[in-house]
C-alpha positions in Angstrom: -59.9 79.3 -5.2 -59.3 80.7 -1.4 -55.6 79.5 -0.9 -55.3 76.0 1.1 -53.6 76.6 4.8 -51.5 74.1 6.3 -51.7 73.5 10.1 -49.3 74.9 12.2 -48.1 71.5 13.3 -47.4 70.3 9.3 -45.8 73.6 8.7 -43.1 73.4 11.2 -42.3 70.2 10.4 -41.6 71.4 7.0 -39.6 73.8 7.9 -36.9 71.6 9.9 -34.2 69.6 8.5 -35.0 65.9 8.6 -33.0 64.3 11.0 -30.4 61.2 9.7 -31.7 58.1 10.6 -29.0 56.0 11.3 -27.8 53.5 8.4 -28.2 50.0 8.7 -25.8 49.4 6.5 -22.9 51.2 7.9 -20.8 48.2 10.1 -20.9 45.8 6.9 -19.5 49.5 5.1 -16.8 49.5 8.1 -16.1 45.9 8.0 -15.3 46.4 4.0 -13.2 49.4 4.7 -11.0 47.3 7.5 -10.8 44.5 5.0 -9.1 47.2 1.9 -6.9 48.4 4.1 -5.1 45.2 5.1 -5.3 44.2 1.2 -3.9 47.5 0.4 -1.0 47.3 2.9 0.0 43.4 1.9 -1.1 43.7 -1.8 0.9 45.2 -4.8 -0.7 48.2 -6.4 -1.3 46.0 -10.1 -3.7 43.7 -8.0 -5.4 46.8 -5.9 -6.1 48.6 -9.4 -7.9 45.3 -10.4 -9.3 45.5 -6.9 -11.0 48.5 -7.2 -12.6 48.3 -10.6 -14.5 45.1 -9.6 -15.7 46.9 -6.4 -17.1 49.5 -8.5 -18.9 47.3 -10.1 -20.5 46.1 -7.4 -19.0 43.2 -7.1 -17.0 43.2 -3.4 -17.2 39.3 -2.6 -15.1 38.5 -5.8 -12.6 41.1 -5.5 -12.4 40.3 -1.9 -11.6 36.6 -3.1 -9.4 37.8 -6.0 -7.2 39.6 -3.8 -7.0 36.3 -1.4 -5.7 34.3 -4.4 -3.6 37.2 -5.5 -1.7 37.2 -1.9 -1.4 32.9 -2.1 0.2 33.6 -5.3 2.5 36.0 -4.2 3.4 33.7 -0.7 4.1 31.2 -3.1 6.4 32.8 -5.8 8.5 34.8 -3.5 8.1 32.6 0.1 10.4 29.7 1.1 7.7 28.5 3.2 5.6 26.3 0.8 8.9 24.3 0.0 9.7 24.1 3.3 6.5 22.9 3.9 6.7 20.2 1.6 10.5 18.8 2.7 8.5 18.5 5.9 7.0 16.0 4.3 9.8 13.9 3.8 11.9 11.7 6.4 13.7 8.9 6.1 12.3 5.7 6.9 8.8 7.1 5.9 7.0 5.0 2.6 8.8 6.2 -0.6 5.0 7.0 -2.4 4.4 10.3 -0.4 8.1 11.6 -2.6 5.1 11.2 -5.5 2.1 12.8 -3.2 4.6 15.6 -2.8 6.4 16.4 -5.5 4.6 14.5 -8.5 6.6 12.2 -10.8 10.3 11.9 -10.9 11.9 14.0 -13.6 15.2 11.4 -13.0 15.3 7.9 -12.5 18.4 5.6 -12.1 19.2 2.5 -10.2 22.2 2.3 -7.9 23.9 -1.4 -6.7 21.0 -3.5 -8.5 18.1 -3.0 -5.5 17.8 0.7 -4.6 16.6 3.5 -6.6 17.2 7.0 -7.1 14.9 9.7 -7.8 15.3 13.4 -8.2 12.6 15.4 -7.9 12.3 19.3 -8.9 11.2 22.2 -7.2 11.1 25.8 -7.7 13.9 25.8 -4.9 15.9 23.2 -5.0 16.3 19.7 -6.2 15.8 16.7 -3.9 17.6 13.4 -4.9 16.2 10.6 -2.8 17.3 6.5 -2.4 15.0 4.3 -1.7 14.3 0.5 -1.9 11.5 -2.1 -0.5 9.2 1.1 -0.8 10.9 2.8 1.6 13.2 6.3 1.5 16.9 5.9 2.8 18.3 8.8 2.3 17.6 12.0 0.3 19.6 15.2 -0.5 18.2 18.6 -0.9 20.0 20.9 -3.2 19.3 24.2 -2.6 19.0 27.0 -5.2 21.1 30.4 -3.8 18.0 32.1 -2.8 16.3 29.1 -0.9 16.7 29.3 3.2 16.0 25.7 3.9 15.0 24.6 7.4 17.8 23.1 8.4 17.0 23.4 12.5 17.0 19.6 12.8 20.4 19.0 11.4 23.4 18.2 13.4 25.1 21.6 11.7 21.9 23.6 13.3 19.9 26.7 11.5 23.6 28.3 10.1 24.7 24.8 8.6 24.4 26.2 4.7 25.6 29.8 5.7 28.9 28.4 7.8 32.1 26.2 7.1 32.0 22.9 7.6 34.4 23.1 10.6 32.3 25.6 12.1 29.0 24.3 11.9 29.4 20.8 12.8 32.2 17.8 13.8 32.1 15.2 10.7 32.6 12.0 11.8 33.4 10.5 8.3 33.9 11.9 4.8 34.4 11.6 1.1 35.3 13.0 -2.0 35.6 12.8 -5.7 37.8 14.7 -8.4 36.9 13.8 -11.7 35.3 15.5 -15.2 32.0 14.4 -14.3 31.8 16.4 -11.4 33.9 17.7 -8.3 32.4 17.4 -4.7 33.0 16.7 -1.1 30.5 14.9 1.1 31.2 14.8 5.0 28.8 12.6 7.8 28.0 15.0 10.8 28.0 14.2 14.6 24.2 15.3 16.2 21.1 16.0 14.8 17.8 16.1 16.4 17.4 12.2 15.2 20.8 11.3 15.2 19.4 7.6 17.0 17.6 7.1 13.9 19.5 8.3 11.3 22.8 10.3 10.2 22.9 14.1 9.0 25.0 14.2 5.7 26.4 17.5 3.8 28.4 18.7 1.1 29.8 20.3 -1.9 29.2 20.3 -5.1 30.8 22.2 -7.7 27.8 22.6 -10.4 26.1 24.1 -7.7 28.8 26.7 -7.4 32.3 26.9 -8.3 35.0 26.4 -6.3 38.2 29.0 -5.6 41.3 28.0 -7.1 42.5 27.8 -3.3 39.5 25.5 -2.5 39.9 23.2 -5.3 43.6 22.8 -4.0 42.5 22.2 -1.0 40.1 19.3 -2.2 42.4 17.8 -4.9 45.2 17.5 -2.1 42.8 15.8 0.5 41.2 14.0 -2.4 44.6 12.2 -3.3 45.3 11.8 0.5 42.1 9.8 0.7 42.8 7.9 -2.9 46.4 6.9 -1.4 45.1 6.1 1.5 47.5 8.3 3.6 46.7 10.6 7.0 43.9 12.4 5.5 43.5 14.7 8.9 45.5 17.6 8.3 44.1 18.4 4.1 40.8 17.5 5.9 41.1 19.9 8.3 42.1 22.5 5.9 39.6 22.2 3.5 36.4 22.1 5.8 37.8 25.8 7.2 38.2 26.8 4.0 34.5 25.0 2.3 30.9 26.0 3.2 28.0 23.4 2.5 25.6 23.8 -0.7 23.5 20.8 0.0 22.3 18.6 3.2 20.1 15.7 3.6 19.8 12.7 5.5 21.1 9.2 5.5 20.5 5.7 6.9 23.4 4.3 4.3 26.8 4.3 4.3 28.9 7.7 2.2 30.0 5.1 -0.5 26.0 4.4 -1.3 24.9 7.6 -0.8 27.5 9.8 -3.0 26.0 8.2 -6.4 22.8 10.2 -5.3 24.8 13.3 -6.3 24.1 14.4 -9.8 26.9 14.7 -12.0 27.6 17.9 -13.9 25.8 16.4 -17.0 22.6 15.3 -14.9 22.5 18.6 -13.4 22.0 20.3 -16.8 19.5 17.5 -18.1 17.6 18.8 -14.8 17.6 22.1 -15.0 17.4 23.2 -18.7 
């Protein structure tokens, strides 16, 4: 059989190299490039190795939402925000249900002068004691854990309040303390405050939070029996807030005397957190 000739035309176009066409696909394959590279700069390398196997299975839209959830986790294990965010929530005056919306049940009840109630609540950073009575909050205290920054920008002792002493941060306008086996602590009324009109700024110290120096505790026993004997409490006062620091704040529309059996006692504080 005579051997079958191609046209000229056919043949050249044989012979050259077929162009690229472009890809249609490419900007969505740019888009998911864009997208790894912020997961891999923000993510840890366990969740990127879990990452990658379910993209090569083919499956980008789920690893793309695993990673998502994987970053909310991490925001809320290692952030103070979502804590912050849920203080926020709180203010005095405000209907005592939303302490449930936000926090859930109680883990500890008790009553305090026959009408009002207290309730402490627990979080992963701190512990919030709050009075309230008619259905409505009074007062609360936050007790931080050491590695909680709480907002504290609308208290009269400003942003440094838990980071400075007493007589540095704020001007207390009146105070209290107790020394006894249940419990040591100081707990001072401040001067200012965003909603000072509406409210008072309260802070103190409590010793099951963290213990005190042998110089501190001094310093508190001596104003404590000032205050007990009724003497000029103004000089141990002033001593013992340059020498003290706050671990806990809230707010207060009572009087000290109501608000210190808010503070847990040492036992309370272990029933708590154990």
């Amino acid at each position: 059989m005579p051997e079958q000739v191609l046209p000229a035309s056919l043949e050249k176009a044989e012979a050259e190299p077929k162009e690229n066409k472009p890809n249609a696909q490419e900007p969505p394959v740019k888009e998911e490039k864009d997208i790894l590279e912020r997961l891999r700069d923000n993510t840890p390398n366990s969740i990127l190795a879990i990452v990658a196997l379910i993209i090569a299975g083919g499956q980008f839209n789920d690893a793309i939402d695993m990673g998502s959830k994987g970053w909310d986790l991490i925001v809320s294990n290692f952030s103070d925000s979502p804590s912050n965010n849920r203080l926020s929530e709180i203010y005095i005056r405000a209907s005592s249900g939303i302490l449930e919306e936000t926090f859930g049940s109680p883990v500890y009840t008790k009553m305090s002068n026959g009408e009002m109630q207290i309730k402490y609540y627990k979080d992963k950073k701190f512990i919030l004691s709050a009075i309230t009575s008619n259905d409505t909050i009074d007062a609360f205290l936050v007790f931080p854990k050491p590695d909680f920054v709480a907002d504290v920008k609308y208290h009269a002792g400003g942003n440094d309040y838990l980071n400075s002493s007493f007589s540095s941060s704020s001007n207390e306008s009146r105070a209290t303390s107790n020394i006894a086996r249940t419990g040591n602590y100081y707990i001072e009324e401040s001067e200012g405050g965003r909603y000072e009109l509406l409210y008072h700024s309260v802070g103190g110290y409590s010793e099951y939070l963290s213990p005190l120096s042998a110089q501190q505790l001094k310093l508190l026993a001596d104003y404590n029996d000032k205050l007990m004997m009724e003497e000029n409490t103004q000089g141990s006062l002033s001593k013992l807030r340059q020498q003290l620091s706050p671990n806990f704040y809230g707010y207060t529309t009572l009087d000290l005397e109501s608000l210190a059996p808010a503070i847990l006692t040492k036992l309370e504080y272990e029933l708590i957190t154990n």
